[in-house]
C-alpha positions in Angstrom: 0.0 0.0 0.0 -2.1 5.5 0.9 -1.8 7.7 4.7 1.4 6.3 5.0 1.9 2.5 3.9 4.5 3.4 6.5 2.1 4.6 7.0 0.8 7.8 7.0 -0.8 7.5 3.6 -4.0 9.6 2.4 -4.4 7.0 -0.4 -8.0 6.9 -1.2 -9.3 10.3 0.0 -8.3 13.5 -1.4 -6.6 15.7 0.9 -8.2 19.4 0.6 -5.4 21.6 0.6 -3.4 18.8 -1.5 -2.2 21.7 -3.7 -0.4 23.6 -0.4 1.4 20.2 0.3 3.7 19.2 -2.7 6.4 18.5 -0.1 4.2 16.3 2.3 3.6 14.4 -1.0 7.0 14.4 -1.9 7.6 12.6 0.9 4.8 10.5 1.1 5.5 9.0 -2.5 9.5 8.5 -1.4 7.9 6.9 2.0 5.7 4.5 -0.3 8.6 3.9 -2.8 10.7 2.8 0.4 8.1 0.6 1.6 7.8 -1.7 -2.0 11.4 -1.9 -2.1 11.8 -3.1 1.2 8.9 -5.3 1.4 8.6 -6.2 -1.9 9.3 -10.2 -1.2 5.9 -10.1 1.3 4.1 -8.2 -1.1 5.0 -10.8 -4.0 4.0 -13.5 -1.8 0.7 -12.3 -1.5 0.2 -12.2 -5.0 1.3 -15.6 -5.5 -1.2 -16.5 -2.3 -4.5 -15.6 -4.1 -7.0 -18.3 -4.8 -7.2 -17.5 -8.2 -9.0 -20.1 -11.0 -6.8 -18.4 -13.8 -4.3 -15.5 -14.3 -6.1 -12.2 -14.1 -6.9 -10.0 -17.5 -8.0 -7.1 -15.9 -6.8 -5.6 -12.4 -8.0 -2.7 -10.5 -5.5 -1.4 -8.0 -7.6 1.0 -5.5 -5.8 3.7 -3.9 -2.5 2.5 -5.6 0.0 5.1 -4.2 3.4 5.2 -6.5 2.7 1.5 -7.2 4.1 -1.3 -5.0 0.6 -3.3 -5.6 0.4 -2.5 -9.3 3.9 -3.6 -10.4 3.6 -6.7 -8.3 0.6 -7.8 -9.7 1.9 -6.6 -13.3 4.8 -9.3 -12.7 3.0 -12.1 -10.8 0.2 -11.8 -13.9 2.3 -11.2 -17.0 -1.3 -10.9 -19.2 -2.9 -9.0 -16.9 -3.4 -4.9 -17.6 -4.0 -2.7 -14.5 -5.7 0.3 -13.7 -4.4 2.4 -10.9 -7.0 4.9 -9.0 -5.0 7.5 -6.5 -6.5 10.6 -5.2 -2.7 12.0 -5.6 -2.1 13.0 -9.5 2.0 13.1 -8.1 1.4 9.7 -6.9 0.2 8.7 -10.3 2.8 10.7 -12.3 5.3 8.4 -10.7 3.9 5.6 -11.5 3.4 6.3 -15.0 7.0 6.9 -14.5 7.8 3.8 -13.0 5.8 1.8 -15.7 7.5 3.8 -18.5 11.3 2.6 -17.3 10.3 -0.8 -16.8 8.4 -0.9 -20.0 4.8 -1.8 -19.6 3.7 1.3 -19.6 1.1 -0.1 -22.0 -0.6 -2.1 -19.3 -1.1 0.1 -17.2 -4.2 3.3 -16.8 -3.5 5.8 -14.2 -7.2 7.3 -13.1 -7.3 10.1 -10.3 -10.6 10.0 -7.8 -11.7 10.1 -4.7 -12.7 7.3 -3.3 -15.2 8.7 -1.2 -17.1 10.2 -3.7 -20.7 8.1 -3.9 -19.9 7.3 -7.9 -17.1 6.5 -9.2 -15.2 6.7 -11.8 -15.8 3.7 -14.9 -13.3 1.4 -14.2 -14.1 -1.4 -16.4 -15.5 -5.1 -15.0 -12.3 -6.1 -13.4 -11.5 -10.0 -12.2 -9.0 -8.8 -9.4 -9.6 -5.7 -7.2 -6.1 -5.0 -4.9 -6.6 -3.1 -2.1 -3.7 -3.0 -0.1 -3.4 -0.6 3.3 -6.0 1.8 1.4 -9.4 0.6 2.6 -8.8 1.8 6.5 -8.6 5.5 5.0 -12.5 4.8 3.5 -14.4 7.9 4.7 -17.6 4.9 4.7 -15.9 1.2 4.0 -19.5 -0.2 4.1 -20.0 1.9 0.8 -16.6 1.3 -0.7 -16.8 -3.1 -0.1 -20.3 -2.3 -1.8 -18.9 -0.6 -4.8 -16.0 -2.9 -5.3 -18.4 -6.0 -5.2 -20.6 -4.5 -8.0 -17.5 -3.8 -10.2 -16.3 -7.0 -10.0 -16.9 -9.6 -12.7 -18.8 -12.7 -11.5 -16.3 -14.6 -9.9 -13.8 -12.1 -9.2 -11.6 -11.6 -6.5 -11.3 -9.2 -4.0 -8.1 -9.0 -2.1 -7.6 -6.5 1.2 -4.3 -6.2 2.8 -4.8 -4.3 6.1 -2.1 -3.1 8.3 -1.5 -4.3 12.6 0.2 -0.5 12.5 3.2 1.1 12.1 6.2 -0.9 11.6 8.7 -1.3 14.3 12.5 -0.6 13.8 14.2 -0.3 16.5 15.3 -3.3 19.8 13.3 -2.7 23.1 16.2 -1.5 24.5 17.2 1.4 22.5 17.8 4.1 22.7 20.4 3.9 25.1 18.8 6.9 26.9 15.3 6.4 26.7 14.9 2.5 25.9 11.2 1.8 24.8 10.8 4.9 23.1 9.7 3.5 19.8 6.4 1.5 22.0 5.8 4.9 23.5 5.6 6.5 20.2 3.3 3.9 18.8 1.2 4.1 21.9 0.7 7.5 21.2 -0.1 7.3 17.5 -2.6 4.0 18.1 -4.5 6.7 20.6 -4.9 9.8 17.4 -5.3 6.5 14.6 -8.4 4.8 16.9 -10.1 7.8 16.7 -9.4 9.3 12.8 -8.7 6.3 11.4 -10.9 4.0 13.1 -11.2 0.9 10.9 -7.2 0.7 10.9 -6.5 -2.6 11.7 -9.9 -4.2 11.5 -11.7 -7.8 11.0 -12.4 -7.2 6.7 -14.1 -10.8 6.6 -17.2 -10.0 8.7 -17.7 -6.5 6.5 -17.0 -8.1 3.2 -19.4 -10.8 3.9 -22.1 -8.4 4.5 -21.5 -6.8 1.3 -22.2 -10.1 -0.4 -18.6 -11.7 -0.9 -17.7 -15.4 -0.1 -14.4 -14.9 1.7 -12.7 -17.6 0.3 -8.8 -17.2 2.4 -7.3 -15.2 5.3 -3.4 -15.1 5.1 -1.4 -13.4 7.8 1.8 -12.2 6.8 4.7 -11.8 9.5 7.5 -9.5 8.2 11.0 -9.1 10.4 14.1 -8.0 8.0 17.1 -7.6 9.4 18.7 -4.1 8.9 22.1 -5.4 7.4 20.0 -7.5 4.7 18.7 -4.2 2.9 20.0 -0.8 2.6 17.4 1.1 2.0 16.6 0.5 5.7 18.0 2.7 7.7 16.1 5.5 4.8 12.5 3.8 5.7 13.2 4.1 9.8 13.8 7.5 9.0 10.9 8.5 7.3 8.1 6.4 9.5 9.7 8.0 12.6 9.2 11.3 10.7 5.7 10.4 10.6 5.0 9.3 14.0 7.0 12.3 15.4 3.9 14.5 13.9 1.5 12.5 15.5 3.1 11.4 18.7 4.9 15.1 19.8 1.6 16.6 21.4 1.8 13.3 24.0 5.5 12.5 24.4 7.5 13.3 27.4 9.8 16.5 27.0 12.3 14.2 27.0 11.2 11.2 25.2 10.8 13.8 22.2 14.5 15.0 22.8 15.2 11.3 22.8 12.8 11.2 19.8 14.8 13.9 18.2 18.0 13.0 18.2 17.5 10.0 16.4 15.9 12.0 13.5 19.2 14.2 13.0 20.4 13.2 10.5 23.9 15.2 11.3 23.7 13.4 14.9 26.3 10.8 15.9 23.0 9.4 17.3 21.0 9.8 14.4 18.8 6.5 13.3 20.9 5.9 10.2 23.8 5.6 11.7 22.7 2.1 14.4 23.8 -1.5 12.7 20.6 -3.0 15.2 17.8 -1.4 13.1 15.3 -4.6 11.6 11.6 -4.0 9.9 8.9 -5.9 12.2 5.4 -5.7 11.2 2.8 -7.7 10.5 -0.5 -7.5 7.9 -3.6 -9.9 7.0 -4.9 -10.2 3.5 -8.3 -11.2 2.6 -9.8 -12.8 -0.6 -12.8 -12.7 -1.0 -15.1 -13.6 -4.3 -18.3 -11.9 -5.8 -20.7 -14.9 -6.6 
């Protein structure tokens, strides 16, 4: 997965004063980019998990970010042709990017829309929907499963990945000065995410049920990656600290947020891309789920 896959993303609602925050989306698209490069084996293993009959034609990727769900799927279903639906048009310009230097830029349509809007836009009878961290951000879900299940072919699949939270970086221990900082930061961004993003995290079966799917699997996925086995790291602790900073500060200790701080200098002998003990622990759940 778009408030961040690492999360902070605003993937399938359209941020109002989107045109006054280039650099938030900056960042947010280098965030998302981090995140499919570092988890790109988990996400390819969910594509190769669906309980598909036969390879996919056409794909709708909802809330597709800069694309780690819609070049996955593009490689795990070498026939298949995707659309992508952002609310961000620079999310979407860098993934037409993307497509254009791996060269299958001609499977692939780029539509911007909000996903809250009541109608939206045509986007063909797909046999695969992929909605990956995206469906949390729904401003109604109930509307959104309802939508998907009427776009979907007969027999198509549905597959949500949701997210357990923010991933975790750091040992219990550290930092040396304020060990267990990282929990306390999570602690304090699971308090402002149960009550604006409310369905982070949730049970999807019992939902896409009552919108008329047949759940047909429920995967959990366990990611842990060591730091030294990918370099790009160190980049991603960096920038989903960022993130939590802006959400945790108001609740942290004066000098848990010094603490906090200091890790985020990147000019610090302290900073967090300078530690060898740095690992990606998270975990998600995908859900497939068939229109009859």
């Amino acid at each position: 997965m778009t408030q961040a896959h690492a999360h902070a993303p605003h993937h399938g609602r359209h941020d109002a004063q989107h045109g006054h925050h280039q650099e938030h989306d900056d960042g947010q698209a280098e965030m998302l980019d981090l995140d499919a490069e570092v988890l790109a084996e988990h996400i390819a293993a969910i594509t190769e998990w669906l309980p598909l009959k036969a390879g996919p034609r056409r794909i709708v990727d909802l809330a597709s970010g800069t694309g780690a769900g819609t070049f996955a799927l593009l490689d795990r279903f070498p026939e298949a042709h995707v659309v992508a639906v952002d609310a961000s048009p620079g999310h979407l310009q860098r993934l037409r990017e993307k497509a254009c230097a791996r060269g299958v830029a001609d499977r692939v349509r780029t539509v911007q829309a909000d996903l809250d809007d009541a109608t939206w836009p045509d986007l063909g009878t797909p046999d695969l929907v992929w909605a990956s961290a995206s469906m949390h951000h729904m401003a109604d879900p109930d509307h959104a499963l309802r939508t998907v299940h009427d776009l979907l072919a007969p027999g198509g699949l549905f597959a949500v990945v949701e997210l357990a939270g923010f991933p975790r970086f750091l040992p219990e221990n550290a930092p040396e000065d304020r060990p267990g900082l990282e929990e306390r930061c999570h602690a304090a961004t699971d308090r402002f995410h149960a009550e604006h993003v409310p369905h982070r995290g949730a049970d999807w079966g019992p939902m896409l049920s009552a919108a008329g799917f047949t759940v047909d699997g429920e995967l959990g996925v366990a990611v842990d990656i060591e730091g030294s086995r990918h370099e790009s790291i160190g980049r991603y602790a960096l920038g989903a600290l960022q993130r939590i900073r802006g959400t945790a500060a108001e609740e942290l200790s004066a000098e848990d947020l010094a603490a906090l701080d200091r890790l985020l200098d990147t000019s610090s002998p302290h900073s967090i891309l300078r530690r060898d003990d740095l690992a990606v622990r998270t975990e998600r759940t995908v859900w497939a789920a068939r229109r009859n």
